[in-house]
C-alpha positions as CSV (number, residue, x, y, z in Angstrom):
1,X,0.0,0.0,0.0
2,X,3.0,2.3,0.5
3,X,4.3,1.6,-2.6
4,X,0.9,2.1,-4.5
5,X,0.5,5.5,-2.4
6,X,4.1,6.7,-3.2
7,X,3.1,6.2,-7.1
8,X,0.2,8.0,-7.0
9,X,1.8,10.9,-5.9
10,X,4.9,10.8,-8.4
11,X,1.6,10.7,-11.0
12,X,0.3,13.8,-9.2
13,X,3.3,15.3,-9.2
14,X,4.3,14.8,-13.1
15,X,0.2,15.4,-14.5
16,X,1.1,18.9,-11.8
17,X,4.4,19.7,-13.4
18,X,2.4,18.9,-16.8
19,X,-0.5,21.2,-15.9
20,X,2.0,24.1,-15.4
21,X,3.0,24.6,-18.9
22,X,0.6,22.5,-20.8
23,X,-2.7,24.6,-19.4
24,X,-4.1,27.4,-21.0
25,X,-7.3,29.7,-20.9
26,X,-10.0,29.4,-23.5
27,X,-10.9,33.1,-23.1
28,X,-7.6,35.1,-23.2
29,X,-4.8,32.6,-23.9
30,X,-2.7,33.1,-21.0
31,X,-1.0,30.4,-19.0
32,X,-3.2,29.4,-15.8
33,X,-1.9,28.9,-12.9
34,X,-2.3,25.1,-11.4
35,X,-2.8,26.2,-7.4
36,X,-6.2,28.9,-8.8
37,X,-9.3,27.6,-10.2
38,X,-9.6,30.7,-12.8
39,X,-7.4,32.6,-15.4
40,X,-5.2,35.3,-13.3
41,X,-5.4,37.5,-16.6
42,X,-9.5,37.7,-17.1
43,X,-11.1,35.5,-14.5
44,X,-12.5,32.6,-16.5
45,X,-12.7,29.6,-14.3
46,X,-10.2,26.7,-15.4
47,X,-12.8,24.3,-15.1
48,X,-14.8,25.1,-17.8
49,X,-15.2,22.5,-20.6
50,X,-13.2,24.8,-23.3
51,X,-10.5,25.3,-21.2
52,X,-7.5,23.6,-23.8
53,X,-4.4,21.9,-24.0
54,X,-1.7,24.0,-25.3
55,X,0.8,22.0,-27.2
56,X,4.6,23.8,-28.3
57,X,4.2,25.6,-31.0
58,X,6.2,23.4,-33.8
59,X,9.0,25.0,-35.9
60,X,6.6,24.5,-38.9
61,X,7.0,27.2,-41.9
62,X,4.3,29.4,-42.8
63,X,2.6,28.1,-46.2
64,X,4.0,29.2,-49.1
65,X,1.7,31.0,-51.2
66,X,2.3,29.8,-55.1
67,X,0.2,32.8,-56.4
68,X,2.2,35.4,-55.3
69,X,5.4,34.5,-57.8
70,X,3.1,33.1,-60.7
71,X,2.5,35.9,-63.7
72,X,-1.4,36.0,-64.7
73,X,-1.8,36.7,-68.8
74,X,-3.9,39.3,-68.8
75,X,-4.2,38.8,-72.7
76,X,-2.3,38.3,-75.9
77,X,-2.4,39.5,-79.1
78,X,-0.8,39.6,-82.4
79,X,-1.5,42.2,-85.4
80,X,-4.8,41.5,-87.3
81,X,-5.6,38.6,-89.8
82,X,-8.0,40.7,-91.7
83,X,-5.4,41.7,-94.2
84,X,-4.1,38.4,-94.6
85,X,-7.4,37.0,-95.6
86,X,-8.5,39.6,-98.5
87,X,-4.4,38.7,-99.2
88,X,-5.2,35.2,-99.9
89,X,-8.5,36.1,-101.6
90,X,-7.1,38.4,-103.7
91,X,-4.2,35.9,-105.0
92,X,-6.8,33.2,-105.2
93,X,-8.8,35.7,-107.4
94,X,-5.8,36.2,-109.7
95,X,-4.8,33.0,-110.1
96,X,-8.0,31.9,-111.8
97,X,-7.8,34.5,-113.9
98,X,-4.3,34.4,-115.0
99,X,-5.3,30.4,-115.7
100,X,-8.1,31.8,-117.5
101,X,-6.0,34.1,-119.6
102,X,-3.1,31.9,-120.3
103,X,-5.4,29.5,-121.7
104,X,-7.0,31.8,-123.9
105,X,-3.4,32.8,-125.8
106,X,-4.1,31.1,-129.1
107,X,-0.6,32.0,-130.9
108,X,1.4,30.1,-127.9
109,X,0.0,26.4,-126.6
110,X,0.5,26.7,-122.7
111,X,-0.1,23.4,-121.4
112,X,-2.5,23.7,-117.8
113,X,0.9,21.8,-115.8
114,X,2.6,25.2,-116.5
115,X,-0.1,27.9,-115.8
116,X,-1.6,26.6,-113.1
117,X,1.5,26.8,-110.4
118,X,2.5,30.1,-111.7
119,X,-1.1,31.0,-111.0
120,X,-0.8,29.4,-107.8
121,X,2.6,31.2,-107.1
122,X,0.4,34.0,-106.4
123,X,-0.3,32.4,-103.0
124,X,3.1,32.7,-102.1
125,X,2.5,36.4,-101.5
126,X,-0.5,36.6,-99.0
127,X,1.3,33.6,-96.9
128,X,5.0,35.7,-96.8
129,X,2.9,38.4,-94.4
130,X,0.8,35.2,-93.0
131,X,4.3,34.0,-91.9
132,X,5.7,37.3,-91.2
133,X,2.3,38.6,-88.4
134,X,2.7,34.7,-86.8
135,X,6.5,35.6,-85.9
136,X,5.3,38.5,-83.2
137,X,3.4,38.3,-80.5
138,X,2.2,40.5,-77.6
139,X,1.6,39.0,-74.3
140,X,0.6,41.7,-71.2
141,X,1.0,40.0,-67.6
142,X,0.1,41.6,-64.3
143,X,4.1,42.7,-64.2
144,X,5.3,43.1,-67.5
145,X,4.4,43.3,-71.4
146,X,6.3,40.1,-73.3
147,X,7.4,40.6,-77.3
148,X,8.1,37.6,-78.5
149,X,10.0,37.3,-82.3
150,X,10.6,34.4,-84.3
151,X,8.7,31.3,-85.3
152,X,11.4,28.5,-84.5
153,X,13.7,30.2,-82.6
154,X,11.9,33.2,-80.5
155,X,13.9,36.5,-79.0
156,X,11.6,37.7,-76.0
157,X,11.7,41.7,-74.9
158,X,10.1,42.9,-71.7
159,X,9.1,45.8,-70.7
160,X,7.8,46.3,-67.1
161,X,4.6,47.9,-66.9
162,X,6.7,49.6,-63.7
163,X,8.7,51.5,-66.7
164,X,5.6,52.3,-68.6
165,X,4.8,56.1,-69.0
166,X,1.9,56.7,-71.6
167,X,-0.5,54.5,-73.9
168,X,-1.7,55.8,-76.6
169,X,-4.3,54.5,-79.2
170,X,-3.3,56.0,-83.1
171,X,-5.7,54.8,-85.6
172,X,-5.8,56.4,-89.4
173,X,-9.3,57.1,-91.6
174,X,-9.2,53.4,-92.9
175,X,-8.2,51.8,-89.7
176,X,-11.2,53.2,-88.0
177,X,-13.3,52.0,-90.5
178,X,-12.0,48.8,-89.9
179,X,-12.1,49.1,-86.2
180,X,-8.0,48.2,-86.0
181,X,-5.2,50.3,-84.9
182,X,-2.2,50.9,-83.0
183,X,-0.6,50.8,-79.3
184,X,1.6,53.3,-78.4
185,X,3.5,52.5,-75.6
186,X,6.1,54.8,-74.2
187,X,8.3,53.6,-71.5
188,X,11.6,54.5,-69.8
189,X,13.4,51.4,-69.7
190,X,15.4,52.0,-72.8
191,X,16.8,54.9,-75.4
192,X,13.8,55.6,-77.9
193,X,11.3,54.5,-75.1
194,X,8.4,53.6,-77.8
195,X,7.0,50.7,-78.5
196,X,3.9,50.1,-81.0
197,X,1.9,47.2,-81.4
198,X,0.7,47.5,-84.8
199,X,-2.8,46.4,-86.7
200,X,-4.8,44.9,-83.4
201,X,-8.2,44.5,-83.5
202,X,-10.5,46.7,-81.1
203,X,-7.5,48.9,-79.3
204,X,-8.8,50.7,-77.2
205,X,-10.1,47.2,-75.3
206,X,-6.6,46.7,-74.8
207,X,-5.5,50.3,-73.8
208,X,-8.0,49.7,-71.0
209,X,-6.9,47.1,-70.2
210,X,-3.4,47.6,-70.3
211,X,-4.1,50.8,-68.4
212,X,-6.3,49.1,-65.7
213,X,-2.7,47.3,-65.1
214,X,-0.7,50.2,-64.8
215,X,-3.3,51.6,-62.0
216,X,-1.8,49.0,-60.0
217,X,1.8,50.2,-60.6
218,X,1.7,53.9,-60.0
């Protein structure tokens, strides 16, 4: 019995020495005292049922938060297909004519296997500029405005919208017909400072939002 009595109170004593660090109040988180039945900082009582366990605080990181280092594409653009299409039209156009007059030389026999790919050469015109608009590209990010040149092998220039001064929209009598013009972006990141993003469909869409950007930036 002595030795059952003399383990009960080492267990007394260690769930005591536990209770002194390990205890907490529910209402104001302070440390409670193991000798009072309420907090000593605001008075709750320690025997309430949401009185809780504190455990250490473990060494664990704060979360990193992915979004803040990943650029959103706000949008991306490239000058407009509408004179590539009455390009192709056009040489389509001419080549069946040029068929239709090269057959109807009488003087000279020009068999069809000839006429026809010179007619078709004509294509080779419409799809030089086809080629040429698919070799730029603009990209606007919530940081930066991306140029990309090349088809196989690309160059990238970026200007950061931190560096931009002015946008401008420029659009000629024909262009606003059409709806297209340019985007006149000035910056101060490099000697000239101008940069225009010709032939885009609908600019001032992209002015806004390129200056909604900015907004953010200055």
């Amino acid at each position: 019995m002595v030795y059952s009595s003399k383990r009960g109170e080492a267990s007394q004593r260690r769930f005591a020495s536990f209770s002194v660090w390990r205890l907490q109040c529910v209402s104001c988180g302070a440390q409670l005292n193991p000798n009072s039945r309420f907090c000593d900082q605001c008075g709750a009582s320690r025997d309430s049922e949401e009185t809780r366990i504190a455990r250490p605080n473990a060494s664990v990181p704060a979360p990193y938060e992915h979004d803040d280092d990943v650029e959103h594409v706000i949008f991306t653009v490239r000058p407009t297909l509408l004179f590539i299409k009455l390009g192709y039209a056009s040489a389509v156009l001419g080549a069946v004519l040029l068929t239709v007059l090269l057959a109807m030389i009488n003087f000279v026999n020009i068999p069809w296997y000839f006429s026809l790919p010179v007619a078709l050469g004509l294509l080779l015109i419409p799809a030089y500029y086809h080629l040429k608009r698919n070799m730029v590209r603009y990209t606007l990010t919530d940081s930066k405005i991306e140029i990309d040149y090349g088809l196989i092998a690309r160059t990238t220039r970026n200007i950061p919208l931190a560096k931009i001064q002015d946008v401008t929209v420029s659009a000629s009598i024909p262009q606003r017909i059409l709806r297209l013009g340019d985007l006149v972006v000035d910056n101060a990141s490099e000697v000239g400072g101008t940069t225009v993003i010709h032939n885009i469909n609908d600019p001032r869409h992209y002015a806004d939002l390129l200056l909604r950007e900015l907004r953010k930036w200055h």
